[in-house]
Backbone bond lengths (Angstrom), bond angles and torsions (degrees), N, CA, C in turn:
res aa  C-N    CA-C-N  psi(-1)  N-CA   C-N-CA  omega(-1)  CA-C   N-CA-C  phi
1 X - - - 1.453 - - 1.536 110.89 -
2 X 1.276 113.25 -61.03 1.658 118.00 168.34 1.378 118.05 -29.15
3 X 1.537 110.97 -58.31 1.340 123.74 178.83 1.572 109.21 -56.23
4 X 1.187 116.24 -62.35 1.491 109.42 174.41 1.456 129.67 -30.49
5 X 1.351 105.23 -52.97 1.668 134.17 179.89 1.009 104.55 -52.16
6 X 1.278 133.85 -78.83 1.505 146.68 -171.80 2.042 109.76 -67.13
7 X 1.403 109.94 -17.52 1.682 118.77 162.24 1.635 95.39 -54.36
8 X 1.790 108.31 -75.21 0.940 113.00 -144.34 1.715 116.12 -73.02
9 X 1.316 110.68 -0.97 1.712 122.13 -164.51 1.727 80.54 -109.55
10 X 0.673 130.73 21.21 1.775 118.95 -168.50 1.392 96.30 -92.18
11 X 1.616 123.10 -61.88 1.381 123.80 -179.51 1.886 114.87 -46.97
12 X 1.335 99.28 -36.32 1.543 113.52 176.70 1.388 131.79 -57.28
13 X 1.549 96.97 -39.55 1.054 116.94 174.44 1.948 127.07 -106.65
14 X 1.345 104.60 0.34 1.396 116.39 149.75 1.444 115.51 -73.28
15 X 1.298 111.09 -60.81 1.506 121.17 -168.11 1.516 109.69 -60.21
16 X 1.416 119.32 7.60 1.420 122.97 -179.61 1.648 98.98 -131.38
17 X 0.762 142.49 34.57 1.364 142.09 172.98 2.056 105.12 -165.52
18 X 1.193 109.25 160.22 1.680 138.99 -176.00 1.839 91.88 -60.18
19 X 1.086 88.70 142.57 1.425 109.98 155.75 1.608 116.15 -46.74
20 X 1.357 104.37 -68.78 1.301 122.88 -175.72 1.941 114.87 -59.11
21 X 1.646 107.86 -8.24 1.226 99.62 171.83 1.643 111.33 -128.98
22 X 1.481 105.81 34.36 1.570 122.05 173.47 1.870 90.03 -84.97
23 X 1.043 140.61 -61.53 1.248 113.68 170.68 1.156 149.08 -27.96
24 X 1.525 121.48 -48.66 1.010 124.40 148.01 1.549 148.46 -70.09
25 X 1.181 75.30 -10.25 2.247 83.97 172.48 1.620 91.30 -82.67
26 X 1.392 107.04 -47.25 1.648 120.78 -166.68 1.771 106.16 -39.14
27 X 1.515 112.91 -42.33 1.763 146.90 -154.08 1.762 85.76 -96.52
28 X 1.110 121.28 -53.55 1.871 118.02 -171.53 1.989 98.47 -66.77
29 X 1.587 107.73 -49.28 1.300 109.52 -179.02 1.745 108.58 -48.65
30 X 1.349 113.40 -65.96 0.943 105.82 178.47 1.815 130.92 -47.80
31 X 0.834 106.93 -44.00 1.948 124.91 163.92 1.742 92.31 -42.22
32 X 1.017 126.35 -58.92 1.390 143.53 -170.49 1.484 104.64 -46.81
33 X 1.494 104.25 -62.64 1.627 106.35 -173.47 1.651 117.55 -72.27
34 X 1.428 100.98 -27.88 1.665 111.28 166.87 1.356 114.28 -58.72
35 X 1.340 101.47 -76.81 1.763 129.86 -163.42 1.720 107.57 -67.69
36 X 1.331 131.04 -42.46 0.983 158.72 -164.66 1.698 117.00 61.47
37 X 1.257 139.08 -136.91 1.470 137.93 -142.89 1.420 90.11 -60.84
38 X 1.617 133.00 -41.25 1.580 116.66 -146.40 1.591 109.71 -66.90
39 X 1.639 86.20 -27.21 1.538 96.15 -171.47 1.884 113.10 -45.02
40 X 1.507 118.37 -32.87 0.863 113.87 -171.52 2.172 115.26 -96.72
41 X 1.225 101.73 5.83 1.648 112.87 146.76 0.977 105.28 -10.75
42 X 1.455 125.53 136.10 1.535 136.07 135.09 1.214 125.58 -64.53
43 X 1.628 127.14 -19.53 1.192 134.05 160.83 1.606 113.92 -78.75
44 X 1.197 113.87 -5.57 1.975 118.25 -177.41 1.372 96.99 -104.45
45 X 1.395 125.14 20.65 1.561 123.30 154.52 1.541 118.77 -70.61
46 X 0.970 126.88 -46.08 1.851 118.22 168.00 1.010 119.73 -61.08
47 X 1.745 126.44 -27.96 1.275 117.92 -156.74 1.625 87.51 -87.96
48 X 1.325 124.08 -40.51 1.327 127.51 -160.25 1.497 96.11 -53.03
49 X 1.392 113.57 -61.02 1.697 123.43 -164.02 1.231 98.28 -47.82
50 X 1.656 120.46 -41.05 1.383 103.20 -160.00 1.501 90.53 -87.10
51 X 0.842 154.65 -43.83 1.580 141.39 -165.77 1.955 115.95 -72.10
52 X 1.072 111.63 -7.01 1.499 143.56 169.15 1.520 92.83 -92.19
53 X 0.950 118.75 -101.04 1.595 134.79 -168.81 1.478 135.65 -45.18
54 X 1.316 102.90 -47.20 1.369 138.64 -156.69 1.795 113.39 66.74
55 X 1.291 105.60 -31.51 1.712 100.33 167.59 1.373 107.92 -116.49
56 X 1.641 119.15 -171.70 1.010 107.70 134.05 1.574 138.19 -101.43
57 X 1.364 87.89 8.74 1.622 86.57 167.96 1.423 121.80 -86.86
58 X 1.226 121.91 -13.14 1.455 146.43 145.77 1.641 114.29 -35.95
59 X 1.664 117.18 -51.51 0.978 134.83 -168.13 1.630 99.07 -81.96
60 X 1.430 107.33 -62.02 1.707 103.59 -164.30 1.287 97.47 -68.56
61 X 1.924 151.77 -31.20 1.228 132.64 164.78 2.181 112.95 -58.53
62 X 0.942 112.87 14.87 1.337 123.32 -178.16 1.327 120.26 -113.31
63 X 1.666 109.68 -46.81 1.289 112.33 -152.97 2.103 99.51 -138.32
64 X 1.440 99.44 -11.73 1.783 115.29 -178.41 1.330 97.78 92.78
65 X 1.294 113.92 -173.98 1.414 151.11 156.64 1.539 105.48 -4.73
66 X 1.778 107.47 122.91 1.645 98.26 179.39 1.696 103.95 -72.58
67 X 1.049 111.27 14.85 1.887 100.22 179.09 1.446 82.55 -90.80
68 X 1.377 133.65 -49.39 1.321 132.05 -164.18 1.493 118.70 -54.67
69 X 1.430 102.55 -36.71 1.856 113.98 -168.71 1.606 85.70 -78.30
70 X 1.501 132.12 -46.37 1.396 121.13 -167.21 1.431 113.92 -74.32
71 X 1.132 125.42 -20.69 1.390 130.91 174.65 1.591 98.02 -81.85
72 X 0.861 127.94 -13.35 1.797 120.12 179.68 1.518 105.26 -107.61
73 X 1.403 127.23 -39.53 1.418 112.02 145.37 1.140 141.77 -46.38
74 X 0.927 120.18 -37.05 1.427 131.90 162.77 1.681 120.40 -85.11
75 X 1.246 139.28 0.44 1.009 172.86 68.13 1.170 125.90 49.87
76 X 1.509 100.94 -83.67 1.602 127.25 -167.58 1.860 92.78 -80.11
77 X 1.617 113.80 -45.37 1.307 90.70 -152.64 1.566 114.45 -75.42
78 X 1.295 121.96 30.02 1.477 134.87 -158.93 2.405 90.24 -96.72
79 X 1.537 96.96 -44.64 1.290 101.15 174.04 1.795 125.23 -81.05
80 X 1.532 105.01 4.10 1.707 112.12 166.19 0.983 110.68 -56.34
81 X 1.712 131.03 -59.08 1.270 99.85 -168.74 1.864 109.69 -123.58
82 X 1.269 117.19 21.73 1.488 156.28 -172.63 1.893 83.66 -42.58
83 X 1.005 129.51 -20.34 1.996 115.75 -155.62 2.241 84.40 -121.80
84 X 1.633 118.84 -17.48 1.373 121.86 -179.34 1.538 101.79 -86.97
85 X 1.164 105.44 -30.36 1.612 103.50 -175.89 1.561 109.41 -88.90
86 X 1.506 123.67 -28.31 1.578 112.79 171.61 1.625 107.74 -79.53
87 X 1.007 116.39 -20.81 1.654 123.21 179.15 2.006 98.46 -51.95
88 X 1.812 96.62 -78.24 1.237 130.19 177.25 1.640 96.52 -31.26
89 X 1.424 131.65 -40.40 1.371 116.45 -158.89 1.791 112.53 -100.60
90 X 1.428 98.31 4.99 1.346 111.96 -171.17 1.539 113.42 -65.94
């Protein structure tokens, strides 16, 4: 089911974010389908960069400004379940 969800929000949630930061949502998604909900924490933002990155200076020459990577983490997951909730409101 997870897997499905996060398939079908993928186009949704590309088409609203950079090229250059489809990797890393791509790298958090995956954490997601392993790890499940914590993965998507606001406090599992450092650990992610560093296991993605190895720094974060690694990360902000990749992705900019850690306000930028946290505003796009927090961001993307607004379009996870964005197509269950217009269904749900029908």
């Amino acid at each position: 089911m997870l897997q499905t969800v996060i398939a079908s929000s993928k186009v949704s949630i590309f088409e609203n974010f950079e090229s250059k930061q489809h990797a890393f949502i791509e790298f958090v998604l995956d954490q997601y389908i392993q790890h499940d909900v914590t993965e998507l924490d606001d406090a599992r933002i450092s650990e992610l960069v560093n296991l993605k990155y190895g720094t974060p200076q690694n990360a902000k020459q990749q992705l900019g400004p850690l306000t930028a990577i946290r505003e796009m983490f927090c961001g993307f997951q607004k379009y996870l379940y964005e197509k269950d909730k217009k269904a749900g409101s029908l």
